[in-house]
N, C-alpha and C positions, 0 to 999 in steps of 0.2 A: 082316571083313578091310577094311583101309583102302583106297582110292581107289589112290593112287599103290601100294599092296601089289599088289593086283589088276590093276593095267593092266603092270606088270611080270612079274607071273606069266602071266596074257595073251602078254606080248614071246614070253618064253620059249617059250611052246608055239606059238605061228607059228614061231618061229625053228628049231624043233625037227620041226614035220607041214608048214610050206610052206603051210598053210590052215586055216582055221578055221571054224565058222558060229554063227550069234548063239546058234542056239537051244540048242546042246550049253552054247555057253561061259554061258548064263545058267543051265543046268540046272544048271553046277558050282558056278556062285559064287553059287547060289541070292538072283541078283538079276534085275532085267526086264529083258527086253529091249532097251528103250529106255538104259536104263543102260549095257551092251554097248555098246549101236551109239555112245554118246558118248563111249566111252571107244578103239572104234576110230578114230572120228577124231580123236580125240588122237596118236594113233598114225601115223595116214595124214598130219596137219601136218606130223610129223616127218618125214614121208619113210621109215615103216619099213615101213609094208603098202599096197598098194591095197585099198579096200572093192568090194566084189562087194556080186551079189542074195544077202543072207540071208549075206552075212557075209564072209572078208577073204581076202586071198594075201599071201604075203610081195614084198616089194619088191625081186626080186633086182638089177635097174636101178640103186637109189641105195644098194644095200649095196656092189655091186662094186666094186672099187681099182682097174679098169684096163677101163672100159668107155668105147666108142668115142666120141670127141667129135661124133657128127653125134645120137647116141641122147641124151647128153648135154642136148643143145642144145632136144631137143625136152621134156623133162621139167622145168615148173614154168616154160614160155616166157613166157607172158603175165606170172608174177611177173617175169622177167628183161625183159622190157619195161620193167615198173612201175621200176624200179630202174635202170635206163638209164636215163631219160629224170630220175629224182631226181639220179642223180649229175652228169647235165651241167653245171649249174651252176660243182660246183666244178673244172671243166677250162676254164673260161671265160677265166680271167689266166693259163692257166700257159700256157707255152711249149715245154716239153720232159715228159715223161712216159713210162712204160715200164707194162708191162702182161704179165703171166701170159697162160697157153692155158685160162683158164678160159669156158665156154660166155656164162655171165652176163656177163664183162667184154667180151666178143665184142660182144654187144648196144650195151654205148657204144659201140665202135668205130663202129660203124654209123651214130651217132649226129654222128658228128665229122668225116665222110668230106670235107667242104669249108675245113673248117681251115687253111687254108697256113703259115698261123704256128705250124703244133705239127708238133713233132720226137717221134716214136714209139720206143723201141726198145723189143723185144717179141721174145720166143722164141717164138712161137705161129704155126704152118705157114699156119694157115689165115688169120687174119688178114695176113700179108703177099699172100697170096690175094686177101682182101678189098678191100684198100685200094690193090690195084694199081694201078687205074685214079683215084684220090682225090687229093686236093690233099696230106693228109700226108708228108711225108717222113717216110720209114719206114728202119728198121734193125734191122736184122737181127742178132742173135745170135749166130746160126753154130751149128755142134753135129750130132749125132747125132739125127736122128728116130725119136721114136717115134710107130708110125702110129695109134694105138689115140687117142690124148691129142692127136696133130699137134703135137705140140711139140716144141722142141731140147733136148737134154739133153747133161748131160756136162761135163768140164772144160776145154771148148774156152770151151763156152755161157758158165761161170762166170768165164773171162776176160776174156773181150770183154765182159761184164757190166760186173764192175771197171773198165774203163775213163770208164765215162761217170757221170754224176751230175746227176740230172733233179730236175725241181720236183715231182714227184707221182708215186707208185708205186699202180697201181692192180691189186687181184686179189681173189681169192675162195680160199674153202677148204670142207674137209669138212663143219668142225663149230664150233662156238664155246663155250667151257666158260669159267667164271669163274675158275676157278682156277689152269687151265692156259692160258688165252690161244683163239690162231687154231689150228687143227690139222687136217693135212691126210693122207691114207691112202698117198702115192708119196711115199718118199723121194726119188727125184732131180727132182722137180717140185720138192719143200719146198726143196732145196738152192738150185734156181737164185730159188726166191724169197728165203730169205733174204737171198743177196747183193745183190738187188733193194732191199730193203727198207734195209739200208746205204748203198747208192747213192743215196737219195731223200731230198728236204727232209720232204716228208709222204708220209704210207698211206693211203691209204682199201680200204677193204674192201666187198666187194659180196657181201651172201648174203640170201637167202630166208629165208624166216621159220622155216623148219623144221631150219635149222642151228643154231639157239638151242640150246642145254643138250644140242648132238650129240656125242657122241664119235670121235674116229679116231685111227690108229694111230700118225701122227708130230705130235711139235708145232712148229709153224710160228713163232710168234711168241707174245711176251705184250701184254700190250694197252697195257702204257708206249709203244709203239712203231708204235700207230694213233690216228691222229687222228680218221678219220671209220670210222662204220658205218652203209651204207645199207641199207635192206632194205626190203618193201614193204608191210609192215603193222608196226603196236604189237607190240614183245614186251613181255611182263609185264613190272611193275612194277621187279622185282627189278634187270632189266639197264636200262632206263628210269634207273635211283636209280643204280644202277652206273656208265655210262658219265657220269652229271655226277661224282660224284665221282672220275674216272680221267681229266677230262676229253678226253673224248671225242665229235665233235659227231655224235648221232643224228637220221640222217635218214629217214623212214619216210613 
């Protein structure tokens, strides 16, 4: 059986018992151990199991569509550091920018809290939270909260969106697929990013390394329509050669 055959038939039976251990899964696929265990964390990159002693659990945390933004926030932090602090630069000239409730993009906020010359609008509960006491002038959205995400929603949200038109739309998503672009698992999040994403001169995109070649359920955007993708290690080769020819500027 091939590699990628095997770590796929693997997917499926986590995805299926909730757990797994090295010893059963090399007894099947009548390879070593050591094999297993590198083909788990292939798996654990992506964000689809955690690794245990002697073998793995499914990942119900980064499978779920509607898990809380503080749980969120904690899962893959240190990446969401790394990647805050890459992205700063490009917020450096601009002057106005708007920003999704995603955990990751949370992190530059944090990063920008003395700014007086940046204009924020942002649907994101918790970031107007954050930056209460901050130099940014912030703007608010408006909308319907949902408390799970802290974010506005709705077609109040998508109105008051419309109106304004920033130098830089900054957010994050699920998954990133070649084919099909940015793609995110809540419809009415992808909604109010899209009109975001009209609203804006540039997009930059902030994801973890484990979003590469991830799937989810809506699609958000295609990749004509981002300019940066920061993340905080090398993805293979593949999206490397990709975004020069889609120009796209990778930052890693």
């Amino acid at each position: 059986m091939a590699a990628k055959d095997r770590i796929q038939a693997i997917r499926q039976m986590v995805a299926s018992d909730k757990k797994v251990t090295v010893a059963n899964l090399s007894a099947i696929f009548q390879v070593t151990e050591e094999t297993i265990r590198r083909d788990l964390e292939k798996l654990e990159d992506e964000g689809f199991l955690t690794r245990t002693y002697g073998g793995a659990v499914l990942n119900n945390i980064t499978l779920s569509d509607n898990i809380h933004f503080y749980k969120r926030a904690r899962s893959f932090y240190e990446e969401k550091q790394s990647i805050a602090r890459k992205a700063l630069p490009l917020i450096k000239n601009k002057t106005t920018m708007s920003t999704d409730s995603s955990s990751t993009v949370m992190e530059l906020l944090k990063l920008l809290k003395d700014r007086s010359d940046l204009t924020l609008l942002t649907n994101s509960a918790e970031a107007i939270h954050e930056l209460s006491q901050s130099e940014i002038k912030v703007v608010s959205t408006g909308g319907e909260l949902n408390k799970n995400t802290l974010s506005l929603q709705g077609r109040i949200t998508q109105e008051i969106v419309g109106r304004y038109h920033v130098d830089i739309m900054v957010m994050s998503c699920k998954g990133l697929d070649r084919e099909t672009g940015a793609l995110d698992s809540n419809e009415a999040e992808a909604e109010i990013k899209k009109t975001m994403i009209g609203q804006a001169t540039e997009v930059a995109l902030l994801v973890d390394h484990s979003k590469f070649d991830r799937k989810a359920f809506v699609q958000l955007v295609d990749f004509s329509h981002i300019n940066y993708i920061i993340t905080n290690k090398a993805p293979d080769l593949k999206w490397i050669t990709f975004c020069k020819e889609n120009n796209i500027q990778l930052v890693y």
